[in-house]
MIBALO-246637 format. One record per residue (C-alpha): residue number from 1; residue in one letter; x, z, y. Coordinates in Angstrom, 1 decimal. Layout:
! residues N
     n   res       xx       zz       yy
   NUM     A        X        Z        Y
...
! end
This chain:
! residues 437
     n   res       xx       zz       yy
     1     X    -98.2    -12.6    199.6
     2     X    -97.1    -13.4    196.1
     3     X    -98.9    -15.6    193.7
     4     X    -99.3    -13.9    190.1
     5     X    -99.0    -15.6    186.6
     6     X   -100.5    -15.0    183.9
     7     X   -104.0    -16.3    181.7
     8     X   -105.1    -16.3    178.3
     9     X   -105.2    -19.8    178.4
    10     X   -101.4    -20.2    177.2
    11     X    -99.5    -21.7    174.3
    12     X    -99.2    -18.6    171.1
    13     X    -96.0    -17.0    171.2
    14     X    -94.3    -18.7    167.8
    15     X    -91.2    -19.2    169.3
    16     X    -88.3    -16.3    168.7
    17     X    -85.1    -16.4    170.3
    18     X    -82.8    -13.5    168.6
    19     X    -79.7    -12.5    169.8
    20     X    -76.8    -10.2    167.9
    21     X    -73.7     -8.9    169.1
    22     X    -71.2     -6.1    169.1
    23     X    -70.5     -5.8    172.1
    24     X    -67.4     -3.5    171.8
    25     X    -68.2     -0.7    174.1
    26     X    -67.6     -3.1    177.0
    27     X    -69.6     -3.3    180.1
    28     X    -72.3     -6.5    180.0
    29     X    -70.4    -10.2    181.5
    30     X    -71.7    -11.0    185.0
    31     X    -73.6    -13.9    183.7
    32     X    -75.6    -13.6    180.3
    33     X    -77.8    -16.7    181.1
    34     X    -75.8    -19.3    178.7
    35     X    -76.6    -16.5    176.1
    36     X    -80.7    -16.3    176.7
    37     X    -81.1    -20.1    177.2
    38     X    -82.2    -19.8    180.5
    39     X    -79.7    -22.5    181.5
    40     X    -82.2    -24.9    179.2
    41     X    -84.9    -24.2    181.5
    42     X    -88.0    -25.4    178.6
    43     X    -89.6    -22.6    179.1
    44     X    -91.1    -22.4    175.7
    45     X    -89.7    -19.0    174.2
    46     X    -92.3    -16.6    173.7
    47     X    -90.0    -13.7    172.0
    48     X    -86.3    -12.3    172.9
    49     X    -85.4     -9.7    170.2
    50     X    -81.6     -8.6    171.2
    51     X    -79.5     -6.4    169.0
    52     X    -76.6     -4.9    170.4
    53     X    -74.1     -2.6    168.1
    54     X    -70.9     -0.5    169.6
    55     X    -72.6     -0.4    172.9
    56     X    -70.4      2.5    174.9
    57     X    -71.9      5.6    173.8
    58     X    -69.1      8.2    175.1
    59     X    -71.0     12.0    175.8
    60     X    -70.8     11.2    179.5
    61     X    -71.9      7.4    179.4
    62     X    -74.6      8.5    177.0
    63     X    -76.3     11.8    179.6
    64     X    -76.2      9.1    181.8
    65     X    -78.6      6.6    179.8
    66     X    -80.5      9.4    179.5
    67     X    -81.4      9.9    183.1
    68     X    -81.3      5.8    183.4
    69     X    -81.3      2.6    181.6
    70     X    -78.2      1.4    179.9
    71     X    -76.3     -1.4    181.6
    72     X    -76.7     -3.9    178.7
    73     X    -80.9     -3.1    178.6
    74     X    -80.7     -3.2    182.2
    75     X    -78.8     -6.7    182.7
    76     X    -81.2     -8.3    179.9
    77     X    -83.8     -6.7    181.7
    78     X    -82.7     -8.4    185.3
    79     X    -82.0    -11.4    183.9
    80     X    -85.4    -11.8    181.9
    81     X    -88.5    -10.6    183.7
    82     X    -88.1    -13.3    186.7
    83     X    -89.3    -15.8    184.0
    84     X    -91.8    -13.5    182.8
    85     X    -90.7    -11.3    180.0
    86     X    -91.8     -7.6    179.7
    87     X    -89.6     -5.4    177.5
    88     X    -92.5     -4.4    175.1
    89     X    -90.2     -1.5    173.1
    90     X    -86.8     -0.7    172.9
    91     X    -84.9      1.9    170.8
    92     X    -80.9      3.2    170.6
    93     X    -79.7      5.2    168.2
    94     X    -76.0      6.1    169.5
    95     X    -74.4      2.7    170.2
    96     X    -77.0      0.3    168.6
    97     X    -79.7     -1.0    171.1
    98     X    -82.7     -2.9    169.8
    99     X    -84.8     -4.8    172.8
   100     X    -87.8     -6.9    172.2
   101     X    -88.9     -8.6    175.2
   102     X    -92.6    -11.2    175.4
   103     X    -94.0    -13.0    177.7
   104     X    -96.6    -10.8    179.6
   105     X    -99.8    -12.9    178.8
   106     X    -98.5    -12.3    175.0
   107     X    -98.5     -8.4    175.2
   108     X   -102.4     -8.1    174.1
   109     X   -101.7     -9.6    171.0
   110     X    -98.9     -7.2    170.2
   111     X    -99.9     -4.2    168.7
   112     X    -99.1     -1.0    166.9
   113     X    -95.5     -1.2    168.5
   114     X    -93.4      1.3    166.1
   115     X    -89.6      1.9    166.4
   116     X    -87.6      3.5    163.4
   117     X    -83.8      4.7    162.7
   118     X    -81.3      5.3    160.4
   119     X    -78.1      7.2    160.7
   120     X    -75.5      6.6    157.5
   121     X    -72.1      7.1    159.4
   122     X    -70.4     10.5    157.8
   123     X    -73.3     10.5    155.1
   124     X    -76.2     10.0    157.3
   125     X    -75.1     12.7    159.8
   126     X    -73.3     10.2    162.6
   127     X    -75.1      7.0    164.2
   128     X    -72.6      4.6    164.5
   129     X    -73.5      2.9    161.3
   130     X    -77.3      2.7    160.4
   131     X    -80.0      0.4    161.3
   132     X    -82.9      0.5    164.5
   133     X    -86.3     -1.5    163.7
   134     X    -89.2     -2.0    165.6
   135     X    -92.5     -2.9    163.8
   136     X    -95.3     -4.4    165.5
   137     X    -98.1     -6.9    164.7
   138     X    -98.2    -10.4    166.4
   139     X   -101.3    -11.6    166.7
   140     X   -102.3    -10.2    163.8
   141     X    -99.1    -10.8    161.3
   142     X    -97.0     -7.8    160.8
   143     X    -93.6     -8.3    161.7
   144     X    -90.7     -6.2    161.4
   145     X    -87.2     -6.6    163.3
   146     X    -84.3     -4.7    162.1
   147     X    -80.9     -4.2    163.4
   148     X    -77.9     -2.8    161.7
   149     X    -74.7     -2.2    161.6
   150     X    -72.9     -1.5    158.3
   151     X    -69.6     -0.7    157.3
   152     X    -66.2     -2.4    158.0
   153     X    -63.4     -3.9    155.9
   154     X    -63.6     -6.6    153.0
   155     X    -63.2     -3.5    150.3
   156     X    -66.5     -2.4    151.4
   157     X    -68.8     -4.5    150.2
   158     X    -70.6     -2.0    147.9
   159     X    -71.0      0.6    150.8
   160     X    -72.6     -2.1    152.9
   161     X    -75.1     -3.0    150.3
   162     X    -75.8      0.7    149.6
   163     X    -76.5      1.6    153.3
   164     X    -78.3     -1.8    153.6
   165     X    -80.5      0.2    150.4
   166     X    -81.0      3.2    152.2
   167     X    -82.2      1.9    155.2
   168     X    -84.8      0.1    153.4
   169     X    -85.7      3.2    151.6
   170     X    -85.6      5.7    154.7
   171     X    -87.1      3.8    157.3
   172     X    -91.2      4.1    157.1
   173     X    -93.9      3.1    159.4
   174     X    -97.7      4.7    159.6
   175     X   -100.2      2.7    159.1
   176     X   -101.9      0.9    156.1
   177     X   -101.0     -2.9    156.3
   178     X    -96.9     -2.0    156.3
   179     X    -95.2      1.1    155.2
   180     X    -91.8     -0.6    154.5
   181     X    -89.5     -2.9    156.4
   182     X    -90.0     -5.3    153.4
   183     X    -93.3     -4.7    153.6
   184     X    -94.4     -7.0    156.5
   185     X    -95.4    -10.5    156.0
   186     X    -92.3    -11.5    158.1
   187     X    -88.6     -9.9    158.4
   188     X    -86.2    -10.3    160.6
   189     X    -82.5     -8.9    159.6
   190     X    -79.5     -9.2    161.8
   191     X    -77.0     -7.4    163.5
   192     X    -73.0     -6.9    162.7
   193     X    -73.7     -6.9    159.0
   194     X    -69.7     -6.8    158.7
   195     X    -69.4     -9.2    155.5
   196     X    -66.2    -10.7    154.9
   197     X    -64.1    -13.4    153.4
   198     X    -62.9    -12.7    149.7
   199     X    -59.9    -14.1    148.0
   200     X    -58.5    -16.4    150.8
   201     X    -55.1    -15.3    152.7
   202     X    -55.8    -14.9    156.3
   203     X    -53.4    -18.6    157.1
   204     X    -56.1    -20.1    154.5
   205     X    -59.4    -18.9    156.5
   206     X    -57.7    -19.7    159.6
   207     X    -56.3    -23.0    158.5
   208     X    -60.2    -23.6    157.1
   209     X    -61.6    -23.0    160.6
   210     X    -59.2    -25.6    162.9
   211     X    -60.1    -28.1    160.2
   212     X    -63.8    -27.1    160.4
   213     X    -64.0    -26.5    157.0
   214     X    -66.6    -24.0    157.3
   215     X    -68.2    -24.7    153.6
   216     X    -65.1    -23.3    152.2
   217     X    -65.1    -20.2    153.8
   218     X    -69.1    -20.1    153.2
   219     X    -68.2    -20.2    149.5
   220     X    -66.3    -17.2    149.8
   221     X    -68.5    -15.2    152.0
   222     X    -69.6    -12.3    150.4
   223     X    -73.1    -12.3    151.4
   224     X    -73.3    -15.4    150.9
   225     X    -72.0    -15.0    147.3
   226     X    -74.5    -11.8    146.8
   227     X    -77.6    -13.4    147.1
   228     X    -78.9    -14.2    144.3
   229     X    -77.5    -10.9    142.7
   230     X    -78.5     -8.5    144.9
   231     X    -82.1     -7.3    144.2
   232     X    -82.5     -5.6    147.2
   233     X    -81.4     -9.4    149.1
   234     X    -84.4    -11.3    147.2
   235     X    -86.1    -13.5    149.4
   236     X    -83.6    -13.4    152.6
   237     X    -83.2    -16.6    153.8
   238     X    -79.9    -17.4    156.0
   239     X    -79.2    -21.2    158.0
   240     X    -76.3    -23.0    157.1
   241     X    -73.0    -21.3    158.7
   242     X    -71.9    -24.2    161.2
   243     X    -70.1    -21.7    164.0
   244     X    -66.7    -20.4    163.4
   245     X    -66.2    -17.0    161.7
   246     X    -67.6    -14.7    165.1
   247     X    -64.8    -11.6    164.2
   248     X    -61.7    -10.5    165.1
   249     X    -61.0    -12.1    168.8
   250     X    -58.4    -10.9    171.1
   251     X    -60.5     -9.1    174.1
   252     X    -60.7    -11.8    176.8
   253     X    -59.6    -14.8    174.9
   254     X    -60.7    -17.0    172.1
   255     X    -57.9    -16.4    170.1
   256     X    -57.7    -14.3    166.1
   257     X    -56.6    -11.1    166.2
   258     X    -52.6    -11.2    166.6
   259     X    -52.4     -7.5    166.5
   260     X    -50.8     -5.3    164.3
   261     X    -53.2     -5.6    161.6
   262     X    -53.7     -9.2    162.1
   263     X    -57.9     -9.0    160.5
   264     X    -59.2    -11.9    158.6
   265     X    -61.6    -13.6    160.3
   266     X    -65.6    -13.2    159.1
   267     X    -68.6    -14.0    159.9
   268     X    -69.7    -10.3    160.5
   269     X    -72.6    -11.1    162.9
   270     X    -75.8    -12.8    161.4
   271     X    -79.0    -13.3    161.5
   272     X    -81.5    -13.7    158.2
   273     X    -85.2    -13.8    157.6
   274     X    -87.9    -12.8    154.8
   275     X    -91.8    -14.0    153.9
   276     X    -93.1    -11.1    152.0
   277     X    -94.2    -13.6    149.7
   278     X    -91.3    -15.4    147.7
   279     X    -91.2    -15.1    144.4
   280     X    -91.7    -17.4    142.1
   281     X    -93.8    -15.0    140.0
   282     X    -96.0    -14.2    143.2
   283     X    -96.9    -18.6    144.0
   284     X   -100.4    -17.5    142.8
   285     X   -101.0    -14.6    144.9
   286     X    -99.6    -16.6    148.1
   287     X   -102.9    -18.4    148.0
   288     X   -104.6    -14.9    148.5
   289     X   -104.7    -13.2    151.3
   290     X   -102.8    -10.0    152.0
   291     X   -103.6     -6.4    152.5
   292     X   -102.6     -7.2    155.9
   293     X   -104.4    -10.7    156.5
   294     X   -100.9    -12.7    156.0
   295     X   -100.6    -15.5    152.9
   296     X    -97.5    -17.1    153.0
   297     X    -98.8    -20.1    154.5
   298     X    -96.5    -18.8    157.4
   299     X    -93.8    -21.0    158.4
   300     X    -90.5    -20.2    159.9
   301     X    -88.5    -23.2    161.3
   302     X    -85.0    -22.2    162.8
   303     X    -83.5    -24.6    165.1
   304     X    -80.8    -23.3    166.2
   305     X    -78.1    -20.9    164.7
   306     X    -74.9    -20.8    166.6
   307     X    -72.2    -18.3    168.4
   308     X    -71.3    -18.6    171.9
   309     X    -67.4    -18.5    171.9
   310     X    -67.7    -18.7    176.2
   311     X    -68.1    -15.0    176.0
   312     X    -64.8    -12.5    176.2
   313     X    -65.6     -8.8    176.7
   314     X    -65.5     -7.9    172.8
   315     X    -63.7     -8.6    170.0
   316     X    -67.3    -10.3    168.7
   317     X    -68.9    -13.3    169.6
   318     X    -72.4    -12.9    170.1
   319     X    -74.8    -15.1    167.4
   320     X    -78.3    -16.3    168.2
   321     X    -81.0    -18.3    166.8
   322     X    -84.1    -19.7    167.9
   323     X    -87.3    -20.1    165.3
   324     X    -90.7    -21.4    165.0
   325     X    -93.2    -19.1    163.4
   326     X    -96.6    -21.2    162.6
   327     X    -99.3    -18.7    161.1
   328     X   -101.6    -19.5    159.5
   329     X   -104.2    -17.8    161.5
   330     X   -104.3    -16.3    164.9
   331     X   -106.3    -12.8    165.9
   332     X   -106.2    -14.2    169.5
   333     X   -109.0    -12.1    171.1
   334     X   -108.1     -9.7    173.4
   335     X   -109.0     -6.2    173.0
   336     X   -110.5     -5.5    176.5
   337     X   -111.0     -8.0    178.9
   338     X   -110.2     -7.3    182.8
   339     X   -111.5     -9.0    185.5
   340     X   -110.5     -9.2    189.1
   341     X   -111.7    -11.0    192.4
   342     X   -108.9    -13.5    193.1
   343     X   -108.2    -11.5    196.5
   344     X   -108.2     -7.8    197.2
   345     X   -108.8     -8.4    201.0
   346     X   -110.0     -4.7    201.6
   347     X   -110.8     -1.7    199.6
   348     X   -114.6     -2.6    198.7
   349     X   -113.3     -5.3    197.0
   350     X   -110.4     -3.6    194.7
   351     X   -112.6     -3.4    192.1
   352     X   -112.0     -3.8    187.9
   353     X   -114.4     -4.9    185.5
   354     X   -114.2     -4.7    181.8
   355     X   -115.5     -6.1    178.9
   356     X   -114.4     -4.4    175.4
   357     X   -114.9     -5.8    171.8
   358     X   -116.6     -3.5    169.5
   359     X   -113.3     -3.0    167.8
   360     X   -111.8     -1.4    170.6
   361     X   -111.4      2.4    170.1
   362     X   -111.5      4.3    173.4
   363     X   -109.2      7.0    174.7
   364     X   -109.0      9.6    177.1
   365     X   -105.5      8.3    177.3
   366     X   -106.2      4.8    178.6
   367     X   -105.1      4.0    181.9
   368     X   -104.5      1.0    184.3
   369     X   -101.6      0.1    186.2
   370     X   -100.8     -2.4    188.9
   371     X    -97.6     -4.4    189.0
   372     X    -95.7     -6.2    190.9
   373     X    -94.7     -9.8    190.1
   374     X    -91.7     -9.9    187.6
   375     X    -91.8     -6.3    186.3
   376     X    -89.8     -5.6    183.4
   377     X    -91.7     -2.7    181.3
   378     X    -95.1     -0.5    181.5
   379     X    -93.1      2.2    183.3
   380     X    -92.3     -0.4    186.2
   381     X    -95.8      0.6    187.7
   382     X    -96.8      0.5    191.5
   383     X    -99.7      2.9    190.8
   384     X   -101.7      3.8    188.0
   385     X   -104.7      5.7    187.0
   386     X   -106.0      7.2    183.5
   387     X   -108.7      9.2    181.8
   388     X   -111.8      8.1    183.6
   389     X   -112.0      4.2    184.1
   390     X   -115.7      3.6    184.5
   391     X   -116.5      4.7    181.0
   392     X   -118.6      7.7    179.5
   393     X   -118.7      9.1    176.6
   394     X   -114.9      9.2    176.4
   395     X   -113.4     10.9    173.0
   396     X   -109.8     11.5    172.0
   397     X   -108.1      9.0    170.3
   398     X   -103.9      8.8    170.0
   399     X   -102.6      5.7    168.2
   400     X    -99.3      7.2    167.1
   401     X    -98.2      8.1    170.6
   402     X    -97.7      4.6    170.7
   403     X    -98.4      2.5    173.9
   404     X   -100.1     -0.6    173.5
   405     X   -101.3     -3.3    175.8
   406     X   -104.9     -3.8    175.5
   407     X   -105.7     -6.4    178.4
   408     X   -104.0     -8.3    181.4
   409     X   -105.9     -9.9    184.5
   410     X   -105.7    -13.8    185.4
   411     X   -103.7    -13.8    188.8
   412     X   -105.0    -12.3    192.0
   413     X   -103.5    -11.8    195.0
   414     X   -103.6     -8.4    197.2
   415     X   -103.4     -8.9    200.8
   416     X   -104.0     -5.3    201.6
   417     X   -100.5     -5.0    201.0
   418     X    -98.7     -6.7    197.9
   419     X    -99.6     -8.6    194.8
   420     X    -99.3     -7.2    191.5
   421     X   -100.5     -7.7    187.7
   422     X   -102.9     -5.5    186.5
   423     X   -103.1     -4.3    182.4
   424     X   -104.9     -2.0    181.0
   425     X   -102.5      0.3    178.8
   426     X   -103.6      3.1    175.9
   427     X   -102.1      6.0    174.6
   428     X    -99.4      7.0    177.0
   429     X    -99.4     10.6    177.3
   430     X    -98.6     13.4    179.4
   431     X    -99.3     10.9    182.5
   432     X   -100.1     12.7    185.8
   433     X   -103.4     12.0    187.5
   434     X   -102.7      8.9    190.0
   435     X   -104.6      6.9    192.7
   436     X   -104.7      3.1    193.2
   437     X   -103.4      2.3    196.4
! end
């Protein structure tokens, strides 16, 4: 019988490992653990938030995501939830993918999980340019992590920053504390951002990168260089470009692109974050709190920002970047509190008990599910049952037909037959009526 994991007795999740890359519409490597920094094996990442951009979306590879999961959410999937990681949202629009994956004892503390997207290929009418976000507070800080992937060639630059606009603009969330993506206390920004490298001959860059000059090129990258011009860039914060440029790579090799058109190289793939509260004008109301409880007495430490040239199936190299998020306060009380016996020996004693804060807003939509060590999302269910959990008086409440995880059990074992986890889970709807077994 297998042992389960899992307590509120753990470390807060503050550590965020974010991953980018254009994948090229290839099919995922056979070994993405290099990637994840599984291979470091400290166990202390909390978060995984992957952006993916030119993932294969062909009309017959894309019916069949529809029926099941994409290869590349599947793979991260496979390779994550043996350590633990549940895949709390996920959201593709065409060939971006957006995955944000926590530890299982975290998902009580994330809440009011919202996706959003923004097509501005053709003039808004095709998705392979835009941006995906997903919204969500963490225990008790809105934060807010957007993907996108805006568009190509160093003549550009204007477009990107005018799509980069729109996005901003277009993309809005219910909900009082956070409307806007710039609107949370924290920001994430990342995906294939396609910047380039202005006035430098393509022998230049490249004669810049085998002499690791990288502050060179950094001088003449035009995000970089935009900054402190762009309005709608105030506040974005970016870690010191030590990688070479991660664009254009022969497919399979670590070589520049020696085709015909011979592309620059670029750092097209990044990674950037925002405190809501920046400005200099603004230093007095950081020592007030927020409308949504957040000062900016958050910190964000990022210790690691790096590509991983070991990887050949695009013409990108992935980027990722680990950071340390230290609030200053923690709403660290779960919402409902389940309690198990540490063995389900027979029936009589497969019981649940609960114990809800006052806060906690019931639904005929709340339902329990039992899970198997290492499952990767809610739907990963072995049973499940919903509407009537020992509760009167039950009243509708829907959240935004959002789901969101309202209490996890401390391990137990079933010997009837398996061992599972057990959360409670509100606001999925259309659910058939199910029975425990």
């Amino acid at each position: 019988c297998e042992n389960f994991v899992g307590s509120y007795v753990t470390p807060f999740p503050d550590r965020v490992h974010i991953i980018t890359w254009n994948v090229g519409s290839a099919t995922p490597p056979d070994d993405i653990t290099t990637l994840l920094g599984l291979n470091v094996g400290d166990g202390n990442t909390d978060m995984y938030i992957i952006g993916l951009q030119e993932v294969n979306s062909m009309i017959n590879k894309r019916l069949k995501d529809v029926l099941f999961t994409d290869q590349w959410s599947e793979v991260c999937m496979e390779r994550l939830s043996p350590f633990g990681y549940v895949l709390v949202t996920s959201e593709r629009m065409q060939g971006l993918i957006l995955l944000v994956f926590a530890k299982y004892f975290h998902l009580p503390f994330i809440r009011g999980v919202q996706t959003e997207t923004t097509r501005t290929g053709l003039g808004g009418y095709w998705g392979n340019k835009g941006g995906i976000s997903a919204r969500m507070t963490v225990f008790g800080h809105s934060v807010c992590f957007l993907n996108c992937h805006l568009p190509a060639h160093i003549e550009n630059h204007e477009d990107r920053m005018y799509d980069f606009e729109s996005i901003l603009q277009q993309q809005q969330f219910e909900g009082p504390a956070a409307t806007g993506v710039l609107d949370h206390d924290l920001v994430f920004w990342f995906g294939d951002l396609n910047f380039r490298i202005e006035k430098m001959d393509i022998q230049a860059v490249k004669s810049a990168i085998e002499n690791n000059k990288y502050s060179m090129l950094w001088e003449k990258d035009q995000l970089n260089m935009t900054k402190d011009s762009e309005t709608v860039l105030e506040g974005f914060q970016e870690g010191p470009l030590k990688f070479p440029p991660t664009y254009k790579f022969d497919v399979g090799t670590n070589t520049y692109d020696t085709s015909g058109k011979k592309r620059t190289p670029a750092w097209t793939d990044r990674i950037l974050w925002r405190l809501r509260v920046t400005a200099p004008a603004a230093q007095k109301v950081a020592k007030r709190v927020s409308a949504s409880g957040l000062t900016n007495g958050i910190k964000v430490t990022q210790h690691f920002y790096r590509s991983h040239m070991e990887y050949l199936v695009s013409d990108h190299k992935p980027v990722s970047s680990i950071f340390t998020l230290e609030f200053p306060y923690r709403v660290d009380i779960p919402l409902v509190t389940l309690i198990v016996e540490d063995e389900w020996k027979d029936y009589e004693e497969a019981k649940v008990i609960f114990k809800l804060m006052p806060n906690y807003s019931r639904s005929a939509w709340d339902w329990i599910g039992l899970y198997k060590v290492g499952f990767k999302h809610h739907k990963d269910y072995v049973g499940y049952m919903w509407r009537h959990v020992g509760f009167s008086s039950w009243r509708i409440f829907l959240f935004n037909n959002m789901s969101t995880i309202v209490g996890v059990t401390e391990p137990f074992q079933v010997i009837i037959t398996h061992c599972f986890y057990l959360w409670a889970n509100k606001n999925l709807k259309n659910k058939s009526v199910g029975a425990l077994k």
